[in-house]
TORBAKOL-223338 format. One line per field, with one value per residue (C-alpha): residue number from 1; residue in three letters; x, y, z. Coordinates in pm, whole numbers, always signed. Layout:
BEGIN
num = (NUM	...);
residu = (ala	...);
c1 = (X	...);
c2 = (Y	...);
c3 = (Z	...);
// end
This chain:
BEGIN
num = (1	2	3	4	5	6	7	8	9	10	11	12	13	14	15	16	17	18	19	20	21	22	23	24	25	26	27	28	29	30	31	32	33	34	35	36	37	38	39	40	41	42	43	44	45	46	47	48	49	50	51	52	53	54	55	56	57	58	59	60	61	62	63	64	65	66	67	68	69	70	71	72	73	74	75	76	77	78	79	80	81	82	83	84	85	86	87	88	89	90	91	92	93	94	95	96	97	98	99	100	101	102	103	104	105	106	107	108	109	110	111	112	113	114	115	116	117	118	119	120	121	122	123	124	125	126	127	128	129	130	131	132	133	134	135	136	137	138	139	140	141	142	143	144	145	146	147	148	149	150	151	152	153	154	155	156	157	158	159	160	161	162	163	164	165	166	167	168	169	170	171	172	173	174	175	176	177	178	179	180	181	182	183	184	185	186	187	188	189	190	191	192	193	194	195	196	197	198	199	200	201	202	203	204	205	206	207	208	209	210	211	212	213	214	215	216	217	218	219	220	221	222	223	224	225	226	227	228	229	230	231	232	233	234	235	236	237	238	239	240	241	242	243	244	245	246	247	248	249	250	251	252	253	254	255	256	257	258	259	260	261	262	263	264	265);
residu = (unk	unk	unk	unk	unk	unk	unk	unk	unk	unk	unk	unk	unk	unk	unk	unk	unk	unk	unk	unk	unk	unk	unk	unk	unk	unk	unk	unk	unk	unk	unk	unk	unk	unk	unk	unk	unk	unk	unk	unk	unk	unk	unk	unk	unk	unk	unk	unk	unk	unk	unk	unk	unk	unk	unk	unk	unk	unk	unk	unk	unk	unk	unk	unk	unk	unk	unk	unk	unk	unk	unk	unk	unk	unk	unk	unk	unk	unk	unk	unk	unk	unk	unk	unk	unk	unk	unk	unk	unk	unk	unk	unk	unk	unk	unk	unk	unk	unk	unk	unk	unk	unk	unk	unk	unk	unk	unk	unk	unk	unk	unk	unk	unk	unk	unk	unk	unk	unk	unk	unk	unk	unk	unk	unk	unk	unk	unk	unk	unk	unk	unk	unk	unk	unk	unk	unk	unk	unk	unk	unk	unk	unk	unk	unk	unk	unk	unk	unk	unk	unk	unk	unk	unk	unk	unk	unk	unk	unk	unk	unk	unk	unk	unk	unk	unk	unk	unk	unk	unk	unk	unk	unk	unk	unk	unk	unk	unk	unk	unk	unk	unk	unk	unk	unk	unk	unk	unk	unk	unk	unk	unk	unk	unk	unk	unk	unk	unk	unk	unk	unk	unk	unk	unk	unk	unk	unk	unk	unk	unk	unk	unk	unk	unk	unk	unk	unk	unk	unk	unk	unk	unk	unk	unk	unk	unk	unk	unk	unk	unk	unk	unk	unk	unk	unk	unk	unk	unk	unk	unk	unk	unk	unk	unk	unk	unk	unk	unk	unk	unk	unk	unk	unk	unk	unk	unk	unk	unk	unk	unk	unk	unk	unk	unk	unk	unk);
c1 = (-1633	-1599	-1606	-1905	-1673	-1611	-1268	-1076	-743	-558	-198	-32	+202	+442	+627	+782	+639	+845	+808	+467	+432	+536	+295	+50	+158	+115	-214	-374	-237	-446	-644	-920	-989	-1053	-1380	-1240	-853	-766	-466	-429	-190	+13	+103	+238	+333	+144	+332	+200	-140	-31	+113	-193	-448	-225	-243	-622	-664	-400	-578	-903	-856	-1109	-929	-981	-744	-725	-493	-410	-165	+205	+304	+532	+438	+94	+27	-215	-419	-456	-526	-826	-959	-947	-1116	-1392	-1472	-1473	-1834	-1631	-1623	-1242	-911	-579	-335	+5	+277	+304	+694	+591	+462	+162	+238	-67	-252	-189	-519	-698	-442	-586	-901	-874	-653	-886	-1079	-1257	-1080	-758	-580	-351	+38	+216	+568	+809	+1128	+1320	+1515	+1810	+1774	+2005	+1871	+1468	+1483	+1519	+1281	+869	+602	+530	+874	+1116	+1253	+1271	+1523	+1748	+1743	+1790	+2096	+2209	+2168	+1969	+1673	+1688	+1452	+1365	+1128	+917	+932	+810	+425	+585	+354	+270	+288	+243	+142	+158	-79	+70	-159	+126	+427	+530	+808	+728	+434	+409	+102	+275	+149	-194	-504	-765	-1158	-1360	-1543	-1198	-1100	-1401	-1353	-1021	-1093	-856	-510	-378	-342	-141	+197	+430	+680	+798	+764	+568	+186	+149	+259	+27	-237	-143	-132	-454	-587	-416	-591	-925	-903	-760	-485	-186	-154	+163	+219	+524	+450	+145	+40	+393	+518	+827	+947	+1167	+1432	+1490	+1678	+1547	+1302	+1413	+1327	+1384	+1021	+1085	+1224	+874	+664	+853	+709	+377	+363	+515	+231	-23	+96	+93	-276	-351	-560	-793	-935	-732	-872	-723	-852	-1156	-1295	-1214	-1279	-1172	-930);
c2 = (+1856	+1460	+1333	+1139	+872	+541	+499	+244	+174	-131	-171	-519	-649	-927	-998	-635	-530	-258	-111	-144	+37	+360	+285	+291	+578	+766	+630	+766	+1033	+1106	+1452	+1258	+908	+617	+465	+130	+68	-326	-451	-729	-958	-1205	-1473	-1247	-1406	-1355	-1026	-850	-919	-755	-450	-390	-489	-223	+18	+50	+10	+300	+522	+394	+371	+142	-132	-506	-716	-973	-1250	-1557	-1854	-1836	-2034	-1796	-1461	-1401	-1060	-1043	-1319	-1114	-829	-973	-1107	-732	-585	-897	-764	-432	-193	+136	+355	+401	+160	+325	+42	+81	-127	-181	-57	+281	+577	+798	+1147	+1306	+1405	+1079	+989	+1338	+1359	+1026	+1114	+1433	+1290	+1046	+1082	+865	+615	+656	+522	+701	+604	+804	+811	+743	+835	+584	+575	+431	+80	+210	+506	+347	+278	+630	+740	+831	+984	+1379	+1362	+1360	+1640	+1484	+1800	+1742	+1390	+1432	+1667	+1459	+1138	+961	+953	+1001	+1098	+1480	+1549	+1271	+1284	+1606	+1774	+2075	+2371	+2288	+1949	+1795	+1434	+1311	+1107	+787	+465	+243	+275	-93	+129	+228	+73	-35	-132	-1	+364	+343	+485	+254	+275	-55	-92	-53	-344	-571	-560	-656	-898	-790	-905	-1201	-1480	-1673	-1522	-1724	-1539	-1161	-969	-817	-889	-516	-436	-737	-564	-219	-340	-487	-180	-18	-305	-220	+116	+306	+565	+607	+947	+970	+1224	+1405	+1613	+1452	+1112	+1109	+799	+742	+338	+225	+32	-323	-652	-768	-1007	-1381	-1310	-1709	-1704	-1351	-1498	-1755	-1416	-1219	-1518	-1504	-1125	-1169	-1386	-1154	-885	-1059	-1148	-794	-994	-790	-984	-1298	-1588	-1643	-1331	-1164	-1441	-1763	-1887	-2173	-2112);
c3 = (+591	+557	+183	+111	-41	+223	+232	+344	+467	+373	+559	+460	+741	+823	+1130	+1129	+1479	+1535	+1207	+1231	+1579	+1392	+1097	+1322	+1479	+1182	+1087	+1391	+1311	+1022	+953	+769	+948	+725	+746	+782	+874	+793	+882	+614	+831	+602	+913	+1171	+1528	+1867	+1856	+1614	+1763	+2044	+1918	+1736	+2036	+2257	+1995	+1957	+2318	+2402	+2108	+2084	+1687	+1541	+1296	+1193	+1216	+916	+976	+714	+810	+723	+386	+230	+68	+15	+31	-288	-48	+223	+58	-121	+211	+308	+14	+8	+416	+378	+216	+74	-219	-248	-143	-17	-2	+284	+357	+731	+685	+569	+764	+620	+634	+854	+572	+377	+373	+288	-18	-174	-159	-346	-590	-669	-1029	-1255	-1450	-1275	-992	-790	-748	-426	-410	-116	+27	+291	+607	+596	+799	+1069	+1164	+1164	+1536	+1610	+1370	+1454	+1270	+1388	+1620	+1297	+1120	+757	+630	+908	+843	+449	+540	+806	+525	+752	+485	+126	-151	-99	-397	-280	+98	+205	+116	-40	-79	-393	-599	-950	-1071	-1447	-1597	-1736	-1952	-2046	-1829	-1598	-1387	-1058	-948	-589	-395	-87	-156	-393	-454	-648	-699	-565	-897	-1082	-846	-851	-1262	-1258	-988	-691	-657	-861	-583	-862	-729	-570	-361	-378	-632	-941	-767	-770	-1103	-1275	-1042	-1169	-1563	-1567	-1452	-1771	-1992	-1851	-1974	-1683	-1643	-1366	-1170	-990	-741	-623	-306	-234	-18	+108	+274	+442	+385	+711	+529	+595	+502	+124	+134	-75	-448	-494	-698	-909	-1197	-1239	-1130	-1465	-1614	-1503	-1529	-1912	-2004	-1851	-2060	-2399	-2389	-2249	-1962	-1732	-1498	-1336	-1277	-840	-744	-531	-710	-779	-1174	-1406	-1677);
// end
């Protein structure tokens, strides 16, 4: 039986086209399709158009496509232009270099609860093996023994799992693997646009959601992803994002002023 909760899947991507060929893989792959799959497109090339007009042609998955120009790292632009589209109950937020396990989707939504939001865990493939890698075809034990993919308490669904419950804690958030409530977003107000740059958009994101009352589940065993490792990204604007974030923290802010919407200081 379908949840009545809308769901919607939000997978961030940026000129990784391969990567994101086995992402998409795996979100077809899903036991409980999304109600709405946007691909929140940071300033991808012609190609990645492509890869996703072939895939929904070849599977007949129904997706949008949301695509902003490229001027550096904007993901927390994006991803607002993909909530401020969409008409669900419930956000699941992917990184177009990590693969859903098959049931990714189906273990959000019943780890979703009131006042919480939901932080999955993932394990990653070491970047020389991710060309041989793809979703349903890979044995992850014979990988992990084989050390072509590490973290094994957080990338298989084991039989049975546990989360904790956390209010406070800044370590380990990352929007690449998240559960969050569209109310719980709209009164933050989304994604802080204010971020130059890499780095720390999810965890000002995932602290505001503390200061507005909520608490952190994180799962082990659970909404397993599987991150295809890559070259690092510049972090030339991190130190001015600990800033920002620092700030943010200090005055126990809830809602920022760049996000879903736009308001004066």
């Amino acid at each position: 039986m379908v949840s009545p909760v809308r769901v919607a899947l939000v997978v961030s991507t940026y000129n990784r086209p391969g990567q994101l060929v086995k992402v998409l893989a795996g979100v077809s792959q899903q036991s409980r399709v999304p109600d709405e799959t946007i691909i929140a497109d940071d300033g991808s090339t012609e190609l990645t158009r492509k890869v996703i007009s072939k895939w929904k042609e070849s599977t007949g998955y129904n997706a949008t496509h949301v695509w902003q120009p490229d001027e550096g790292f904007r993901a927390a632009k994006i991803r607002n232009e993909a909530i401020r589209i969409s008409d669900v109950d419930y956000y699941i937020f992917l990184d177009g270099d990590c693969v859903p396990h098959y049931r990714f989707v189906e273990d959000h939504i019943k780890l979703s609860e009131e006042n919480v939001w939901v932080q999955g865990r993932r394990a990653f493939v070491e970047q020389k093996d991710v060309p041989a890698y793809f979703p349903g075809e890979t044995n992850f034990l014979k990988w992990w023994i084989l050390g072509r993919i590490s973290g094994l308490p957080k990338g298989v669904r084991w039989p049975g799992f546990f989360w904790k419950s956390i209010d406070q804690e800044t370590d380990r958030i990352i929007s690449c693997n998240m559960g969050v409530w569209a109310r719980d977003l709209e009164r933050v107000n989304g994604f802080d646009e204010g971020y130059q740059g890499w780095g720390l958009e999810d965890s000002d994101l995932g602290i505001r959601l503390y200061n507005a009352g909520l608490h952190r589940k994180i799962v082990y065993g659970r909404a397993v992803i599987h991150h295809l490792n890559h070259p690092e990204l510049s972090r030339d604007e991190l130190s001015l994002n600990q800033l920002k974030l620092d700030q943010m923290i200090q005055k126990r802010e809830v809602r920022c002023h760049k996000g879903l919407v736009h308001t004066s200081d």
